[in-house]
C-alpha positions as CSV (number, residue, x, y, z in Angstrom):
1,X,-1.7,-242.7,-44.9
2,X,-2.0,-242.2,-41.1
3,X,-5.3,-241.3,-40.2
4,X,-3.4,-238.9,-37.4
5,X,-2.1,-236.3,-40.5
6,X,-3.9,-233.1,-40.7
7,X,-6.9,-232.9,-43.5
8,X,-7.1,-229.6,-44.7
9,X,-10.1,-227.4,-46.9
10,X,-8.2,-224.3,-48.9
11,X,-11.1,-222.7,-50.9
12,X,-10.1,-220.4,-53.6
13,X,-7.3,-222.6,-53.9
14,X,-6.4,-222.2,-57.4
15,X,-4.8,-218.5,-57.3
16,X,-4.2,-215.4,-55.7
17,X,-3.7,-215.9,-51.6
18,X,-5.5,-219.1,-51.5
19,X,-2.7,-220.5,-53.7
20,X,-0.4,-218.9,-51.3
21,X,-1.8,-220.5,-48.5
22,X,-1.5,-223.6,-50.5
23,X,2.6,-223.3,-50.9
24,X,3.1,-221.8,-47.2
25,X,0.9,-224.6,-45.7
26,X,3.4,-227.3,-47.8
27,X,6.6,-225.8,-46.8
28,X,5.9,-225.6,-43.5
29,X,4.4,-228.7,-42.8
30,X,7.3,-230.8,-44.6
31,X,9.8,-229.0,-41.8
32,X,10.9,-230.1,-38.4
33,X,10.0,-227.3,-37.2
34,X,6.7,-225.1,-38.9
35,X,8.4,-221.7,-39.1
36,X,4.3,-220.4,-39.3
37,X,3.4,-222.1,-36.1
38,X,6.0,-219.8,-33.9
39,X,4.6,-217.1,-31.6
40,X,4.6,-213.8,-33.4
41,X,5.0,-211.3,-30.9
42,X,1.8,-208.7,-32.0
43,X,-0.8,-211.4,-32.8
44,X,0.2,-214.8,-30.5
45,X,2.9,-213.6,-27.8
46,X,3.7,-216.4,-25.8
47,X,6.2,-219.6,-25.1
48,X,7.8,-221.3,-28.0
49,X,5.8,-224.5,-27.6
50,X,5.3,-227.6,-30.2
51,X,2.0,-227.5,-32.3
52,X,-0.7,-230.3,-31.6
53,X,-0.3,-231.5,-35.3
54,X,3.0,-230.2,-37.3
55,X,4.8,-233.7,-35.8
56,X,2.9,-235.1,-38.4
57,X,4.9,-236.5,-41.2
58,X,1.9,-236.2,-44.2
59,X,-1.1,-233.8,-45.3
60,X,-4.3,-234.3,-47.4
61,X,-5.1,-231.3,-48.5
62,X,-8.2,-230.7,-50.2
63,X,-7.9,-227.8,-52.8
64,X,-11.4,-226.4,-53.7
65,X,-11.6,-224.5,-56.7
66,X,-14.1,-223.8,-58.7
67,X,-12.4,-223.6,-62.1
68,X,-11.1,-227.5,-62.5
69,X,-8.3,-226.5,-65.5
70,X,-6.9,-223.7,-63.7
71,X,-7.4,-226.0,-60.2
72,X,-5.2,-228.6,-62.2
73,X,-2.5,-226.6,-62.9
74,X,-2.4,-225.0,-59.6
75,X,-1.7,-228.4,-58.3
76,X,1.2,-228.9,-60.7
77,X,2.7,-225.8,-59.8
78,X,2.6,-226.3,-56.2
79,X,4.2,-229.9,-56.1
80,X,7.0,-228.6,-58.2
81,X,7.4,-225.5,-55.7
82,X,7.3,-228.0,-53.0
83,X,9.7,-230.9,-54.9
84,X,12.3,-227.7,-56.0
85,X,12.5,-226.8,-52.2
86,X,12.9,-230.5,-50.9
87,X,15.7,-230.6,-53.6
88,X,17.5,-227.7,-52.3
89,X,17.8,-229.4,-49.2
90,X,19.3,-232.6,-50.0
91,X,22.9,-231.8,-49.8
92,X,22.2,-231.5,-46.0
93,X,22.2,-234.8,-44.2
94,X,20.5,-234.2,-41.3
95,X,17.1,-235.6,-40.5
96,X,15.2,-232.9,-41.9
97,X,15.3,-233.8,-45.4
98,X,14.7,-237.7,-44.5
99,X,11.4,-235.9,-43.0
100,X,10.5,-233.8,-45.8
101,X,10.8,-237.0,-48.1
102,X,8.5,-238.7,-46.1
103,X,6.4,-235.8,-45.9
104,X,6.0,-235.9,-49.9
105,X,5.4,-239.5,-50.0
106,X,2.8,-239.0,-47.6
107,X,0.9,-235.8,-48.9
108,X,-2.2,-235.9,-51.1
109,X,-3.5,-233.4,-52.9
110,X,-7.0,-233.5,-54.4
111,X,-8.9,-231.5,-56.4
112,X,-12.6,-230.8,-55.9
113,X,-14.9,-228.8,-57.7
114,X,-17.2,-225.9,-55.3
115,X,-18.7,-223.4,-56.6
116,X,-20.1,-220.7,-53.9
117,X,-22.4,-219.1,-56.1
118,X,-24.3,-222.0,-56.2
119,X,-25.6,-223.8,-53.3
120,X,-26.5,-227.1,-54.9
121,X,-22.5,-227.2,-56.2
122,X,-22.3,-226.3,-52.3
123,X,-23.8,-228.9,-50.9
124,X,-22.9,-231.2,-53.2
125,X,-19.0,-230.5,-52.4
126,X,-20.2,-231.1,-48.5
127,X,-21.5,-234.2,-49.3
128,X,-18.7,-235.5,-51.5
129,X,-16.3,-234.5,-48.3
130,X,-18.1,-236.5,-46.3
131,X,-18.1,-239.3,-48.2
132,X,-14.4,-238.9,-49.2
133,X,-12.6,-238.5,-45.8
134,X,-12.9,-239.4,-42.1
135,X,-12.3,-235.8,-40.6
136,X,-11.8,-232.5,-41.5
137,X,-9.1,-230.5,-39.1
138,X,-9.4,-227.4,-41.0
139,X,-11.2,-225.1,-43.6
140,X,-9.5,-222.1,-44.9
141,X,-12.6,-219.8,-46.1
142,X,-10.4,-217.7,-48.4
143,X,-12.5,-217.8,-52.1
144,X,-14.2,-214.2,-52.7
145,X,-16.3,-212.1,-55.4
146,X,-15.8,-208.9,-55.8
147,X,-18.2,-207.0,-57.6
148,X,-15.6,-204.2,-58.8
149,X,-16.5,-202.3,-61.8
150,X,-13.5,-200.1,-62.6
151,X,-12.0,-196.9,-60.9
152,X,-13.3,-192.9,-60.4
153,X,-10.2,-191.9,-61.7
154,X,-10.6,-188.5,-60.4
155,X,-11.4,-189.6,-56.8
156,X,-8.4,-191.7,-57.1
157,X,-6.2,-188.8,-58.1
158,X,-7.6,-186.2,-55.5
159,X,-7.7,-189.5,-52.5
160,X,-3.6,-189.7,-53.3
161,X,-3.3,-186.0,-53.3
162,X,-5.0,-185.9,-49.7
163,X,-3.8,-189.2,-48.5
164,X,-1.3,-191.5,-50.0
165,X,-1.4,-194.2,-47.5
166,X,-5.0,-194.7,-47.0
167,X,-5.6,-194.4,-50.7
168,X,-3.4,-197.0,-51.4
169,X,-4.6,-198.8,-48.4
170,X,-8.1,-198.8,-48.7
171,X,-9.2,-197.6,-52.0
172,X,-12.7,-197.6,-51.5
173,X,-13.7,-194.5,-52.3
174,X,-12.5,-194.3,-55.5
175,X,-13.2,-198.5,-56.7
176,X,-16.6,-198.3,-58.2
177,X,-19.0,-201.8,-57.5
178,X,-21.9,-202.8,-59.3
179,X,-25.4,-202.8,-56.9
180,X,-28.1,-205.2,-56.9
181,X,-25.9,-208.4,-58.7
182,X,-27.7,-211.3,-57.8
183,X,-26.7,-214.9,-58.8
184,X,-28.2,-217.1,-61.2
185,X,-30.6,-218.4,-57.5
186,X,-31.8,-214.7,-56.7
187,X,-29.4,-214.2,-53.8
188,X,-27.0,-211.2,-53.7
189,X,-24.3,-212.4,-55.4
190,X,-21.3,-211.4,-53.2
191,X,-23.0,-212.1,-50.0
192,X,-23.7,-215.4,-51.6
193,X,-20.2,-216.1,-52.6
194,X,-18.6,-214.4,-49.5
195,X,-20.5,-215.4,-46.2
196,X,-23.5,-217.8,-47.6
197,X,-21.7,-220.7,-48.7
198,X,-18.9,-220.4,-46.4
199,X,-21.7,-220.7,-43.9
200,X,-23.4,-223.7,-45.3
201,X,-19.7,-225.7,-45.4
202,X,-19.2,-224.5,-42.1
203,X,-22.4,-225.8,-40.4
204,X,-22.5,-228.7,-43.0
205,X,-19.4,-230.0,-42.5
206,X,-19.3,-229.6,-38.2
207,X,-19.8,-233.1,-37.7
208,X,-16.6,-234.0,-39.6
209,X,-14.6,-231.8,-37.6
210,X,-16.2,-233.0,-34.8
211,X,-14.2,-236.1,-35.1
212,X,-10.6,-234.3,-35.9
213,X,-8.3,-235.6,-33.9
214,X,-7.3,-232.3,-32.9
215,X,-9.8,-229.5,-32.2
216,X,-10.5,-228.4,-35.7
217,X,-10.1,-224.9,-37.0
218,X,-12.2,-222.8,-39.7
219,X,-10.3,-219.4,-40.2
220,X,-12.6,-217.4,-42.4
221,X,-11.0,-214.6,-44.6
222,X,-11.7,-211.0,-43.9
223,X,-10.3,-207.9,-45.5
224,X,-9.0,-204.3,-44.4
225,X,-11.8,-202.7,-46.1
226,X,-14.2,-204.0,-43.9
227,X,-14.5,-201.4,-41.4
228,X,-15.1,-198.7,-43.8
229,X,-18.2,-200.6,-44.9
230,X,-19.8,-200.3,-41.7
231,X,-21.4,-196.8,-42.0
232,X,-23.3,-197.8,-44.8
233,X,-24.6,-201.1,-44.1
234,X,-28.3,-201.7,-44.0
235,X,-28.8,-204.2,-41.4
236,X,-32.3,-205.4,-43.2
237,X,-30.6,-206.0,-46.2
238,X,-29.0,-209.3,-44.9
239,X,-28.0,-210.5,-48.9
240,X,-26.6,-206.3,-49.4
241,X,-28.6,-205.8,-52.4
242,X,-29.2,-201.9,-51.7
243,X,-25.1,-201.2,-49.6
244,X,-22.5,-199.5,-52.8
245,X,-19.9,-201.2,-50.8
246,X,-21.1,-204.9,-51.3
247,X,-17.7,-206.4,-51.0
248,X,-16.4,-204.3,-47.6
249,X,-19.7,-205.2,-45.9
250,X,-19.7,-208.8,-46.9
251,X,-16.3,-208.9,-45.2
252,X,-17.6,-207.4,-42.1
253,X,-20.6,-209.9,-41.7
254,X,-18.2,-212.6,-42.4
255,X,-16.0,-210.9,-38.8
256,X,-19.1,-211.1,-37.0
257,X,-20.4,-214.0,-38.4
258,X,-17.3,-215.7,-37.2
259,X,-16.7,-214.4,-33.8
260,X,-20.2,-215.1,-32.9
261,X,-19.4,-218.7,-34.0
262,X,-16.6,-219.0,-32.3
263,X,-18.0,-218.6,-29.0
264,X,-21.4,-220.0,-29.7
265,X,-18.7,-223.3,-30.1
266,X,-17.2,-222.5,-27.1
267,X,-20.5,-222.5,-24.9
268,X,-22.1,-225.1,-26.6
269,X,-22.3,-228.6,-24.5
270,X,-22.2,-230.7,-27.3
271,X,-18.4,-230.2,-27.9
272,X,-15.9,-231.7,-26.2
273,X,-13.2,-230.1,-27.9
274,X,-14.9,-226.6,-29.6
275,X,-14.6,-225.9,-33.2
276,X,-12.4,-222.8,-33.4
277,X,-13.7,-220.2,-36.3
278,X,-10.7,-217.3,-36.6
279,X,-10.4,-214.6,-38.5
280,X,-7.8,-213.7,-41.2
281,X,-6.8,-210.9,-43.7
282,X,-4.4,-210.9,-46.1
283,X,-3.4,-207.1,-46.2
284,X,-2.8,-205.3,-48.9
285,X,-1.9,-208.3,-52.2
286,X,-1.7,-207.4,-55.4
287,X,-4.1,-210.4,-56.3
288,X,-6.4,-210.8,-59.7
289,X,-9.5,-209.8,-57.8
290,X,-8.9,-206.6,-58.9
291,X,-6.3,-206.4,-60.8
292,X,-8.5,-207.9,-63.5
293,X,-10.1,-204.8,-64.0
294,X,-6.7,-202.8,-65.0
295,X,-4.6,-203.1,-68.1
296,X,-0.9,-203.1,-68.3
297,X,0.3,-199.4,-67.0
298,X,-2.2,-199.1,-64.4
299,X,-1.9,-202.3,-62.7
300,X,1.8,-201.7,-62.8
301,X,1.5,-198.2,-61.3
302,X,-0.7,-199.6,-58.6
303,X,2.0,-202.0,-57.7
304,X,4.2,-199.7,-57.6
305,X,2.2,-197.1,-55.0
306,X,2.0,-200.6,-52.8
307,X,5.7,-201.0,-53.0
308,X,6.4,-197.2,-52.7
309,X,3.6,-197.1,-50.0
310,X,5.5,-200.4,-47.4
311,X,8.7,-198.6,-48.4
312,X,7.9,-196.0,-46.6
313,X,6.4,-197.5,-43.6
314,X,3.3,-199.3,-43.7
315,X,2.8,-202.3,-42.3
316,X,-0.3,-203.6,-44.5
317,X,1.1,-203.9,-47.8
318,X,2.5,-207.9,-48.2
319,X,2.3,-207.2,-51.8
320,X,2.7,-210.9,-52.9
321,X,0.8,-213.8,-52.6
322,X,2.8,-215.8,-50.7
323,X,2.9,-212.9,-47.7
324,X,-0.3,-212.2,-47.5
325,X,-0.9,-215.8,-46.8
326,X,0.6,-215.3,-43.8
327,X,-2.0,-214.5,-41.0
328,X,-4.1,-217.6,-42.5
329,X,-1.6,-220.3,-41.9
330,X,-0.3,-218.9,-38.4
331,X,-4.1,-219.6,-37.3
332,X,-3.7,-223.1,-39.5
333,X,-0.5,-223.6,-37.1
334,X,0.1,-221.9,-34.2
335,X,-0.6,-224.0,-30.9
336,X,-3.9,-223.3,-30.0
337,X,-2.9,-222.3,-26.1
338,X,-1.5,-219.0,-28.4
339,X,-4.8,-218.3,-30.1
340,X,-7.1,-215.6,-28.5
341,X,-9.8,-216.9,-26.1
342,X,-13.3,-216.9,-27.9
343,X,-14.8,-214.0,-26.3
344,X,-12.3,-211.7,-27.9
345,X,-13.5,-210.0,-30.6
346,X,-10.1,-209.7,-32.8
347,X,-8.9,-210.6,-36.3
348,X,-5.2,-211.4,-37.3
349,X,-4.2,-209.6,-40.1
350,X,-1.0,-210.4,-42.7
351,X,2.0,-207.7,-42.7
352,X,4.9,-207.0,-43.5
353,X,8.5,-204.8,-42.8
354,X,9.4,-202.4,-45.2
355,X,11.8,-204.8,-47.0
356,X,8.8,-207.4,-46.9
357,X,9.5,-209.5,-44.4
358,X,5.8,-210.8,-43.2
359,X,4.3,-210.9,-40.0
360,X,1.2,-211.2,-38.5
361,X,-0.5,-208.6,-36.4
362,X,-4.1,-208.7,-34.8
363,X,-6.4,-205.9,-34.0
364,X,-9.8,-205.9,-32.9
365,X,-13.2,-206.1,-34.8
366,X,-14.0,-202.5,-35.4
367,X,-16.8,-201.6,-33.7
368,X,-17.7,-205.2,-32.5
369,X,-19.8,-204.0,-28.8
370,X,-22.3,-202.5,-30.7
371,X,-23.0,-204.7,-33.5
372,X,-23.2,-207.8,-31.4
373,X,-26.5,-207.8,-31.5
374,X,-26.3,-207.7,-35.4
375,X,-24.2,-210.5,-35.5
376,X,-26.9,-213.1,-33.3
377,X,-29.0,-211.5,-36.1
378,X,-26.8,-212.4,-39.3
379,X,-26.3,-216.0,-38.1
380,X,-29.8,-216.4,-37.1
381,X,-30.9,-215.2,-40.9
382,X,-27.8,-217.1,-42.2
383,X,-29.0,-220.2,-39.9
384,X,-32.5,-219.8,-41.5
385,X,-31.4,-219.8,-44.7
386,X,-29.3,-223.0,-44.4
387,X,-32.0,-225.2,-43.0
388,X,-34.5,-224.0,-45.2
389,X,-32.1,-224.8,-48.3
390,X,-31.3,-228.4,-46.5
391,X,-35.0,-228.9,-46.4
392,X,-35.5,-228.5,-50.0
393,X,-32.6,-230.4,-50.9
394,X,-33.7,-233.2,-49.0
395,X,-37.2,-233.1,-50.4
396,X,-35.8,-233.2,-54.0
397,X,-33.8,-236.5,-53.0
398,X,-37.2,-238.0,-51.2
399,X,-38.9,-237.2,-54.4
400,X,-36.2,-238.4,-56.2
């Protein structure tokens, strides 16, 4: 395989919108043209112009999951979602389908194991990357934890009441989250899984996208809900140990953690060509990360409110998989002369029409001016962390 073909991280691979990234990422890449790397008019307005890397006629992409049976089947499904749309093309004898069958001869897909929860499993992924391949050109931070308990069914029914859309849009108020969760290390269990070890792959794996022979990308995923976490974030509790909205404010760190990487790249002198970190959210996706915690008739009702909810007009419910997606493989895609300059404090967000068509939109990070300071802080911590972590790990293998 040509060393020129894009080499792509999808974390949270397996399932949910990782696996949707997975399928959007195949389909477009096997095209002439990368439907996902077109301006969008809200998020990337701007000249239709080739991407630096979708003339590329292969793709390793590296599918980290940390469940290896349901990782397996993941991969089967994909190559027969990709093979059954290759084979709904080959009545047309244009050159497209002579590219998309090179395409598949040229894609690999591998399988690795990463566990965020874990930061030997973490490291231990970095290393095997690093050993395995000659570049990365972009990670796609999309695994999460959740630490959703259940519902306050009579919040829920009194939030609808008062307000249908952001009930169904936000939903915090009524999901209920366990506190004080740590992992199996001592950390705070979603801050581990959601910004530390995203963090250490990001730092840890820099000087493979370094050598990228495009500027790489990391788009790290966000959510909706973030913003609604901010009033009740404790800044000292960097692992959010003591916050009731563990998730929403793990999503905001990761915004600020982000932006605040994204220019640090930008001003650094090191880098000929900066490493891009972007922000993504997937909407409103009807995904097991909650779901999971609903039986039959009230995951099907909530489906239906999301459904009843974009029907009649919002723009944040993509509903499936696939759409939500969306916003994370336009940043995978779209020519980087489209992309916001890295000073801009914004996050590009998956949506979709009423008859769910997706799009991708882009707002700014709520709140940023004021909590820039907190972000140097959170990467500083975060930074502190990491080394200290590297340290001991490279101790162990000196004593070893």
């Amino acid at each position: 395989m040509s060393s020129s073909h894009p080499i792509i991280i999808v974390t949270g691979a397996n399932g949910g919108v990782g696996y949707g990234i997975c399928q959007r990422l195949l389909i477009n890449l096997c095209e002439d043209t990368a439907e996902d790397s077109l301006p969008q008019s809200l998020a990337t307005p701007g000249d239709r112009i080739p991407c630096e890397f979708t003339a590329s006629k292969g793709l390793t992409l590296i599918m980290a999951c940390r469940s290896a049976e349901r990782a397996v089947t993941a991969k089967e499904n994909l190559l027969k979602h990709l093979d059954e749309h290759i084979s709904k093309q080959k009545n047309d004898q244009s050159a497209s389908i002579n590219r998309m069958l090179e395409f598949r001869r040229n894609l690999k897909v591998d399988l690795l194991s990463l566990d965020l929860a874990n930061t030997t499993k973490t490291f231990e992924f970095c290393e095997e990357v690093t050993h395995r391949y000659p570049y990365v050109s972009h990670a796609i931070f999309n695994a999460g934890y959740a630490p959703w308990i259940g519902i306050n069914w009579p919040r829920a029914v009194l939030a609808v009441i008062t307000d249908y859309m952001e009930a169904v849009t936000n939903g915090e108020t009524f999901r209920t989250q366990r506190v004080r969760i740590t992992s199996k290390e001592g950390y705070g269990m979603t801050f581990q899984s959601n910004v530390l070890g995203h963090f250490i792959l990001a730092r840890h794996l820099r000087p493979l996208m370094v050598k990228s022979p495009w500027p790489a990308r990391v788009i790290w995923t966000s959510s909706l809900v973030s913003g609604h976490a901010l009033d009740r974030i404790d800044w000292e509790d960097l692992q959010l140990l003591k916050t009731a909205n563990s998730y929403g404010a793990s999503k905001y760190q990761i915004q600020l953690i982000a932006h605040y990487l994204d220019m640090e790249s930008a001003t650094s002198g090191t880098n000929k060509t900066p490493i891009r970190h972007l922000i993504s959210h997937p909407g409103v996706t009807s995904t097991s990360i909650f779901l999971d915690y609903l039986n039959f008739v009230t995951a099907f009702l909530m489906n239906l409110a999301f459904y009843v909810a974009r029907l009649f007009g919002s723009q944040d419910h993509p509903i499936s998989w696939i759409n939500g997606a969306i916003a994370a493989t336009h940043l995978a895609l779209v020519p980087s002369q489209l992309l916001n300059r890295p000073e801009e404090p914004v996050l590009y967000g998956s949506r979709a029409t009423r008859f769910g068509k997706p799009y991708v939109g882009r707002s700014e990070i709520y709140r940023y001016a004021e909590n820039a300071d907190n972000a140097q802080l959170l990467v500083g911590r975060c930074d502190a962390l990491y080394n200290e972590l590297k340290r001991k790990r490279r101790g162990k293998s000196n004593g070893a």
